[in-house]
C-alpha positions as CSV (number, residue, x, y, z in Angstrom):
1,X,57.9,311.6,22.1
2,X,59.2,310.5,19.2
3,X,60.4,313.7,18.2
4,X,62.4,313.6,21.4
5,X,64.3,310.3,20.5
6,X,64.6,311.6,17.3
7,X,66.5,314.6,18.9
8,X,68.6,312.4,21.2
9,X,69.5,310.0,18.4
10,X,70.8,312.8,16.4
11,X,72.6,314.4,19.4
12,X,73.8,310.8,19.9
13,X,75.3,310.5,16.4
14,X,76.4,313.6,16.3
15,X,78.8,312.9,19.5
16,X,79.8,310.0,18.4
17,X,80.6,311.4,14.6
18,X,82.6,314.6,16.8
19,X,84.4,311.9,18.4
20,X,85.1,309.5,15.6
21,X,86.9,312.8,13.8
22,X,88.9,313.5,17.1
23,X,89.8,310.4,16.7
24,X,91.6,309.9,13.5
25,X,92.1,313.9,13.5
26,X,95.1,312.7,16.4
27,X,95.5,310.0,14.9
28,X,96.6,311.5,11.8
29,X,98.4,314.0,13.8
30,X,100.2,311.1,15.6
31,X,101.3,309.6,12.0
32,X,102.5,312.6,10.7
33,X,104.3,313.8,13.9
34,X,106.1,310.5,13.4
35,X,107.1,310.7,9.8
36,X,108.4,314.1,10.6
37,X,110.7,312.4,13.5
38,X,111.9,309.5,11.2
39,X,112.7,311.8,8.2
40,X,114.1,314.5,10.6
41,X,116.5,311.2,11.8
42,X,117.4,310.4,8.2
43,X,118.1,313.9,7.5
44,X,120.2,314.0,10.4
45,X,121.7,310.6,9.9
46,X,122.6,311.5,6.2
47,X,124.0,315.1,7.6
48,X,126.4,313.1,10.0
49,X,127.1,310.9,7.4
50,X,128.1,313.7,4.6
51,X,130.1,315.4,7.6
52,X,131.7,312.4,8.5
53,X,132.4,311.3,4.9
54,X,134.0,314.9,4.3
55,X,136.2,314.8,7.3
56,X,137.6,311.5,5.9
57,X,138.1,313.3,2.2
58,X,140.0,316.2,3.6
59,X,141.6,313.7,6.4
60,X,142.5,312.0,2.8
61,X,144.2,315.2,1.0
62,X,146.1,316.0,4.0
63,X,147.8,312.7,4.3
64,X,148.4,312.4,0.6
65,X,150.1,316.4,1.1
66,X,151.9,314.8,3.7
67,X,153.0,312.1,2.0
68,X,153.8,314.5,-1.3
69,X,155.8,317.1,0.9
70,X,157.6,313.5,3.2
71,X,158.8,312.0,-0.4
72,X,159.7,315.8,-1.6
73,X,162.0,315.8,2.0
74,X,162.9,312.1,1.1
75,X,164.1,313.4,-1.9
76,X,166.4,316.4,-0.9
77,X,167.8,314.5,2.1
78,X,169.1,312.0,-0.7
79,X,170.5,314.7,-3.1
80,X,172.1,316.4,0.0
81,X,173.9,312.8,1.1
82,X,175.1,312.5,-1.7
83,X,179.3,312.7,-1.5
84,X,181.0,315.5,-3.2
85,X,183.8,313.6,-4.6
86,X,187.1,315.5,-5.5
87,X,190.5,314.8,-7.3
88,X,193.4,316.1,-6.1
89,X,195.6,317.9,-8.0
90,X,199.7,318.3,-7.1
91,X,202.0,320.2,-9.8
92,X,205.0,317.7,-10.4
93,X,206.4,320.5,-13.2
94,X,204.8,323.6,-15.0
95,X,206.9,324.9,-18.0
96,X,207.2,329.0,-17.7
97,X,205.4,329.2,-21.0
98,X,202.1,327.7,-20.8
99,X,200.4,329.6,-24.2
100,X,198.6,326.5,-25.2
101,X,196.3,324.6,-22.6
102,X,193.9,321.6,-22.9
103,X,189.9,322.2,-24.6
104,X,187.3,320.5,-25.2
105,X,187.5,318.8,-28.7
106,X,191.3,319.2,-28.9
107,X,193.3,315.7,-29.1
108,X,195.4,315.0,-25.8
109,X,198.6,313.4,-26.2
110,X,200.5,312.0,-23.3
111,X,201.9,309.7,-21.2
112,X,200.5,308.4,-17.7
113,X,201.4,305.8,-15.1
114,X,198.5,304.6,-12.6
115,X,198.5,303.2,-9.3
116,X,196.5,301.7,-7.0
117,X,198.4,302.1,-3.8
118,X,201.7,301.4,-4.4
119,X,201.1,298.7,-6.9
120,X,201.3,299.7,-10.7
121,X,198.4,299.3,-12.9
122,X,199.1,300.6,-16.0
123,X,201.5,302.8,-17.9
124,X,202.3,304.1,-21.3
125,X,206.0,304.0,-20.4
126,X,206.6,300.6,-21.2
127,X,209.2,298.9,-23.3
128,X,206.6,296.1,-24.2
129,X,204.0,299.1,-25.4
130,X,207.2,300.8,-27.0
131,X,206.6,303.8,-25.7
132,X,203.5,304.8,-27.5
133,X,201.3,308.0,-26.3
134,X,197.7,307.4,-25.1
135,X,195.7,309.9,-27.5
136,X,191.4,311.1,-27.1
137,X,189.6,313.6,-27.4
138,X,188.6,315.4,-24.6
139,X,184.9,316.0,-23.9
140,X,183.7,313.2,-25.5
141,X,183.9,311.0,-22.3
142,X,186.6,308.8,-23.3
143,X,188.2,308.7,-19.9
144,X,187.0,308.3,-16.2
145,X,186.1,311.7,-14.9
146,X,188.7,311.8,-12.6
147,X,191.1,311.9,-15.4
148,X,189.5,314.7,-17.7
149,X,189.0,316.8,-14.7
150,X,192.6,316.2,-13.8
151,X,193.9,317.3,-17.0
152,X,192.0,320.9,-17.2
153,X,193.7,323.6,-18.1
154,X,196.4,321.8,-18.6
155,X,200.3,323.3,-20.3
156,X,201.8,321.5,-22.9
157,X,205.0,319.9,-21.7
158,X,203.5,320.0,-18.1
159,X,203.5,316.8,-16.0
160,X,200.9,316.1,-12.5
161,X,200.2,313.6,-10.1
162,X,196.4,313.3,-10.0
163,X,194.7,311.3,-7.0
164,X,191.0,310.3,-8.1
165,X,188.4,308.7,-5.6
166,X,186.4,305.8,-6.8
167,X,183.4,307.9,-7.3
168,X,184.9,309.4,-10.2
169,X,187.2,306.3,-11.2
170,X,186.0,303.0,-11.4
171,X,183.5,303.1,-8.6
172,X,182.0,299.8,-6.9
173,X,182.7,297.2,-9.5
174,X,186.0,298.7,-10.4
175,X,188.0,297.5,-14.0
176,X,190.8,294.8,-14.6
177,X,193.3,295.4,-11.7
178,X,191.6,298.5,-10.4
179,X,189.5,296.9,-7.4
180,X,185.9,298.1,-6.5
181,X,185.7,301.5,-4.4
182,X,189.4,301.9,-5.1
183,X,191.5,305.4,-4.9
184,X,193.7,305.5,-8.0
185,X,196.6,308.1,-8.7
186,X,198.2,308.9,-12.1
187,X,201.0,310.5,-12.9
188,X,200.2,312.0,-16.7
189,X,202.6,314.6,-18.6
190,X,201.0,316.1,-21.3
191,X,203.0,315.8,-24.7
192,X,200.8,317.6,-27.1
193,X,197.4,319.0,-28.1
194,X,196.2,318.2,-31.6
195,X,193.0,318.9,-34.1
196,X,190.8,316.1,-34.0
197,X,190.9,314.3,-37.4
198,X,188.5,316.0,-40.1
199,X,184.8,314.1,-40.6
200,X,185.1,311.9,-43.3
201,X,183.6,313.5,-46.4
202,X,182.1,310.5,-48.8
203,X,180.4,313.7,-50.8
204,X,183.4,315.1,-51.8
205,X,184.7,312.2,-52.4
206,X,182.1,311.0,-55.0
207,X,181.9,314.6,-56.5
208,X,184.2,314.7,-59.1
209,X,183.5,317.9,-61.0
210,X,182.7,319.9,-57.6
211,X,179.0,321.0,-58.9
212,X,177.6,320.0,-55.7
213,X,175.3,317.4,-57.2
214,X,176.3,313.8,-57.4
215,X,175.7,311.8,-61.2
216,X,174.9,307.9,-61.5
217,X,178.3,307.7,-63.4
218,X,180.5,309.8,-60.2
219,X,178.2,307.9,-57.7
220,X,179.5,304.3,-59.4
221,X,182.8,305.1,-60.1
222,X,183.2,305.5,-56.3
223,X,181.8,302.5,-54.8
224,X,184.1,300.3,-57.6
225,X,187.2,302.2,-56.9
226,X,186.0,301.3,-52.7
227,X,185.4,297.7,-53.5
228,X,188.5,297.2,-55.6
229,X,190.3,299.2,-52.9
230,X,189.1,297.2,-49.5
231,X,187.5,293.9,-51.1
232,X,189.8,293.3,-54.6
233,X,186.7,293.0,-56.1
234,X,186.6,291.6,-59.8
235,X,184.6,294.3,-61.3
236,X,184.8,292.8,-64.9
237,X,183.1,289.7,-62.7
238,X,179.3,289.3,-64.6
239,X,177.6,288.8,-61.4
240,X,179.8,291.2,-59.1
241,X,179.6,293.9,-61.6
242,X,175.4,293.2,-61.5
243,X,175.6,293.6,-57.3
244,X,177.3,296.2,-58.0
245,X,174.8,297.7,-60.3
246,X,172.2,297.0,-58.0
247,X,174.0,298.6,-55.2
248,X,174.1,302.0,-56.9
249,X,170.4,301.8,-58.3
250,X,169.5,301.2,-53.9
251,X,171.6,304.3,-53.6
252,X,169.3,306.4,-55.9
253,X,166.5,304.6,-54.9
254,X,167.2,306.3,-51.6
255,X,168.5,309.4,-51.3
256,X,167.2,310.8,-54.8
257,X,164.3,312.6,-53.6
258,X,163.2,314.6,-56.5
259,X,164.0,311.8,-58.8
260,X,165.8,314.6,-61.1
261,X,168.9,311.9,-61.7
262,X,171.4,313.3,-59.4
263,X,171.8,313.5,-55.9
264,X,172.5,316.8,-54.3
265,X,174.9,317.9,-50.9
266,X,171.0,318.5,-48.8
267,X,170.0,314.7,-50.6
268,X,172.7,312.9,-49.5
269,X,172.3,310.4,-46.2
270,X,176.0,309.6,-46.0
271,X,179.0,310.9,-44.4
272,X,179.0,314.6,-45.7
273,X,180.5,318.1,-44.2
274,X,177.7,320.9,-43.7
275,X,177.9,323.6,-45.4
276,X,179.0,325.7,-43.3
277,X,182.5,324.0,-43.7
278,X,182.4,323.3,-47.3
């Protein structure tokens, strides 16, 4: 008997040790089956995200292309408007011998008269001017550009009437009695081409003996001769004659780079012609 309830107590706890391991065995089952689902949901979730965040990137580089390829269009469309301004040219008189023609660099001589409308602006044929040519050098954008493209290729003795729009006069703001966005004409006869003056030449001027080199003595002589010349300086003057000294010594001081005593033609820092035209 007793081994009987012995037997059914161990059958007993054996059930209910099968089903206490059933139990967490789903259990356990359940958990993990629902850890899977939540990280499968972040996974997902974070994959959404990511696909969501790289549509906006690339959503991003188009409209900044866009925007790159709008201003690019922005751009030509406001080269493109832009007028293309032109003078017009009429021949007034053309001499049969036209052998020497406006340049760049050469000296125009003449004499214009300029209009706005019909009412007279300017004009180097005036009594109260007497008479005097307007002179510049060409190229070096001493006129409008209405003017220098006007006188292109212009004969000696030859005289034109030159209409020039206010993009290449005097624009918006115009100038004296030109008014803003004003057509001008001028009538211009060309008297003369010249050689622009030479480029002053302080070097050769200090260097007496031609050696190429300037001496303290040649580079003093010079500035007294200039300030007796320009100023009437007093050089026998104690304390003029000590600026003076000074003056020289700031000279050497400065462009004496070796420090040899003289100052050659590559030392120098002022005016000077290269060597190509010495």
């Amino acid at each position: 008997m007793a081994v009987k309830q012995y037997i059914l107590a161990f059958l007993v706890i054996s059930i209910l040790l099968h089903c206490c391991q059933a139990s967490l065995l789903q259990e356990t089952l359940a958990k993990a089956e629902q850890f899977k689902s939540e990280n499968d949901g972040e996974i997902k979730v974070e994959i959404v995200n990511n696909e969501k965040n790289n549509e906006g990137e690339v959503k991003s580089d188009e409209e900044t292309d866009n925007k790159e390829n709008k201003d690019k269009e922005s751009s030509k469309e406001e080269v493109s408007s832009e007028p293309k301004a032109s003078i017009h040219l009429k021949t007034i008189y053309k001499p049969i011998d036209c052998d020497i023609i406006t340049k760049s660099g050469k000296v125009a001589v003449l004499h214009y008269t300029g209009w706005v409308g019909d009412k007279k602006f300017d004009s180097t044929i005036d009594p109260l001017k007497r008479y005097v040519p307007f002179e510049f050098i060409i190229g070096t954008g001493a006129v409008i550009k209405g003017f220098e493209k006007g006188i292109k290729d212009m004969c000696k003795g030859e005289q034109r009437k030159i209409t020039i729009p206010p993009e290449l006069g005097y624009g918006e703001k115009g100038a004296g009695l030109i008014p803003g966005n004003a057509t001008i004409t001028y009538e211009v006869q060309l008297l003369d081409l010249r050689e622009p003056p030479p480029q002053a030449d302080v070097f050769g001027g200090m260097d007496q003996d031609g050696n190429k080199k300037l001496s303290r003595d040649e580079v003093a002589d010079y500035m007294k001769k200039q300030a007796q010349m320009h100023y009437g300086a007093p050089m026998d003057d104690y304390y003029w004659k000590q600026y003076h000294d000074q003056m020289v010594d700031n000279i050497f001081a400065q462009d004496d780079e070796d420090e040899d005593g003289h100052i050659s033609h590559n030392e120098f820092s002022g005016p000077k012609l290269h060597h190509e035209e010495l």
